[in-house]
KEKE-3310 file (N, C-alpha, C; in steps of 0.2 Angstrom, whole numbers, plus 5000, padded with zeros to 4 digits):
npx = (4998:5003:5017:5014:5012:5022:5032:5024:5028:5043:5042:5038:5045:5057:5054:5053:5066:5071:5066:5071:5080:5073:5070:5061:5061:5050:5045:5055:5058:5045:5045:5056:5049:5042:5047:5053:5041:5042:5051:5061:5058:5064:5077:5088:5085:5089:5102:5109:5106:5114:5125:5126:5135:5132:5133:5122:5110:5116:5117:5103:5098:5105:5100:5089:5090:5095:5084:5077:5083:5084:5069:5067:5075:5069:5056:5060:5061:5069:5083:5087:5098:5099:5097)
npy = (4922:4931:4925:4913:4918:4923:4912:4905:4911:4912:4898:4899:4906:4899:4888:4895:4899:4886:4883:4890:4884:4872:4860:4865:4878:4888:4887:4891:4904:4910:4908:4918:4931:4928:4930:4943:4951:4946:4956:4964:4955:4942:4944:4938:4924:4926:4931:4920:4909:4917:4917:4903:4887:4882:4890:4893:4896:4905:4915:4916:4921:4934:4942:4942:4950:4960:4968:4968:4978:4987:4992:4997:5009:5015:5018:5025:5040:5056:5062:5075:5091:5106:5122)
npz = (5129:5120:5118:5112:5098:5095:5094:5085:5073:5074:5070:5058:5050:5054:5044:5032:5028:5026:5016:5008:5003:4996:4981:4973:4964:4965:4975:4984:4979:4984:4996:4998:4996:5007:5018:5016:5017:5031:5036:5047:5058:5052:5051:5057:5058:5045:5045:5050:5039:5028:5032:5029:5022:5011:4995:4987:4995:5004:4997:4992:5005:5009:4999:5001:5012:5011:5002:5012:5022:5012:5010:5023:5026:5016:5022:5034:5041:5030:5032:5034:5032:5042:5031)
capx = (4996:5010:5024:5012:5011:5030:5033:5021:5031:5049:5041:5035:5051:5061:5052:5053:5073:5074:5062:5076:5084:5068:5072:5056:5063:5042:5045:5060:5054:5040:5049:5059:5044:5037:5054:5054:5036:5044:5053:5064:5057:5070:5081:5092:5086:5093:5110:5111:5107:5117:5133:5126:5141:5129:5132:5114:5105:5120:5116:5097:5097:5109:5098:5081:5091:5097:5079:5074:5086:5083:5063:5067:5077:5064:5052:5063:5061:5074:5084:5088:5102:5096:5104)
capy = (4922:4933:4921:4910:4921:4923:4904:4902:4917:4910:4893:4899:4910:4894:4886:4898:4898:4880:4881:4893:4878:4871:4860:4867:4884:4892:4885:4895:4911:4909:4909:4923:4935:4929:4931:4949:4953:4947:4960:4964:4948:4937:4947:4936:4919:4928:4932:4914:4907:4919:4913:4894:4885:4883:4897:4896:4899:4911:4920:4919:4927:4942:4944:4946:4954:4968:4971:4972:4984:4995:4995:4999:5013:5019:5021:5029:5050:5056:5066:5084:5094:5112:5125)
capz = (5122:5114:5116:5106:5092:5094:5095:5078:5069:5075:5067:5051:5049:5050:5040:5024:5026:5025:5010:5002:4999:4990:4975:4967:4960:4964:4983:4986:4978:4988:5003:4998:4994:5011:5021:5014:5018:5037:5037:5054:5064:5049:5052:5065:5053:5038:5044:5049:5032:5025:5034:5026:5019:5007:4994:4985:5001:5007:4993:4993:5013:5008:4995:5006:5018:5005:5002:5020:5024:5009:5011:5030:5025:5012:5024:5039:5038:5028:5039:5029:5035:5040:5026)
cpx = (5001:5015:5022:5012:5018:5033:5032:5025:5039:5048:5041:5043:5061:5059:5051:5060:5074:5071:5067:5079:5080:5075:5067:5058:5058:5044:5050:5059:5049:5042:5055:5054:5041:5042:5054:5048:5036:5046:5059:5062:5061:5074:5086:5091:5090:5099:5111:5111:5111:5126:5134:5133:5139:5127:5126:5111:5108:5118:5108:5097:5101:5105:5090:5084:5092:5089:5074:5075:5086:5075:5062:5069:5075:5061:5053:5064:5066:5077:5090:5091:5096:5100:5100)
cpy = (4925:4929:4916:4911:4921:4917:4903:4906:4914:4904:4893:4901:4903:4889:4889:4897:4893:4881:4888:4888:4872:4868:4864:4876:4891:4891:4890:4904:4914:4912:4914:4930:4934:4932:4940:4954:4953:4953:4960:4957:4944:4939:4941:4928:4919:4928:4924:4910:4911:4918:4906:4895:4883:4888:4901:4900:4905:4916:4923:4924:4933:4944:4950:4951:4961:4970:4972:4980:4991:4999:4996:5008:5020:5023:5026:5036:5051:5063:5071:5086:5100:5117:5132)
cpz = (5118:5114:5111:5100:5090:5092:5088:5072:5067:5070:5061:5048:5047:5044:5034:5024:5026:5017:5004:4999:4997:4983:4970:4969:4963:4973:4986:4984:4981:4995:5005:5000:5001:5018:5022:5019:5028:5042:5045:5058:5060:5050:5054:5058:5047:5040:5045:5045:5028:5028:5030:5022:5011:5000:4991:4991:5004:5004:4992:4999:5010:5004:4997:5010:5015:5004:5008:5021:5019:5010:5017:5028:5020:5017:5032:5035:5035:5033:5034:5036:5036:5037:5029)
residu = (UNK:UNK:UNK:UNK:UNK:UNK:UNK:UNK:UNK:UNK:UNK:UNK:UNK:UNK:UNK:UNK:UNK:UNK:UNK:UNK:UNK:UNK:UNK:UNK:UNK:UNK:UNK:UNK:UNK:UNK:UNK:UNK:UNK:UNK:UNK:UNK:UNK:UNK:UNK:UNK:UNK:UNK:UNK:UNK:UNK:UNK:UNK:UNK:UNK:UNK:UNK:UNK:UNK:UNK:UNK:UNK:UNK:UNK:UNK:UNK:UNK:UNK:UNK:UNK:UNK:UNK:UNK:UNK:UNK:UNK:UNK:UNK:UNK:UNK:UNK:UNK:UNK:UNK:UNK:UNK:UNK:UNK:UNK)
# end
């Protein structure tokens, strides 16, 4: 049953990064906000739209990708020296 879930996720996840390259404007935004909401499982699809020869979509993935990895980093402890 997990590799199902995994299968369906891997599915959706392609199917938001093609929809970054949406003509409709709301489609693509859509699929940015959902991408994001991914989190670490797009990871791997992001950097590969983000190599696209395509610089729109190149630039939308860096873009989610830059918001993944800061609201990872938000929520990672902050790691204080000891004074």
């Amino acid at each position: 049953m997990t590799w199902l879930l995994l299968f369906c996720l891997a599915q959706d996840i392609d199917r938001l990064v093609r929809d970054l390259d949406a003509e409709d404007p709301e489609a693509r935004d859509r699929a940015a906000v959902e991408l994001e909401k991914r989190g670490a499982a797009a990871t791997a699809a992001l950097e590969k739209a983000a190599a696209s020869k395509d610089a729109e979509v190149a630039g939308r993935a860096k873009a989610v990708l830059v918001r993944i990895r800061v609201a990872r980093s938000r929520s990672s402890p902050s790691m204080k020296s000891a004074s």
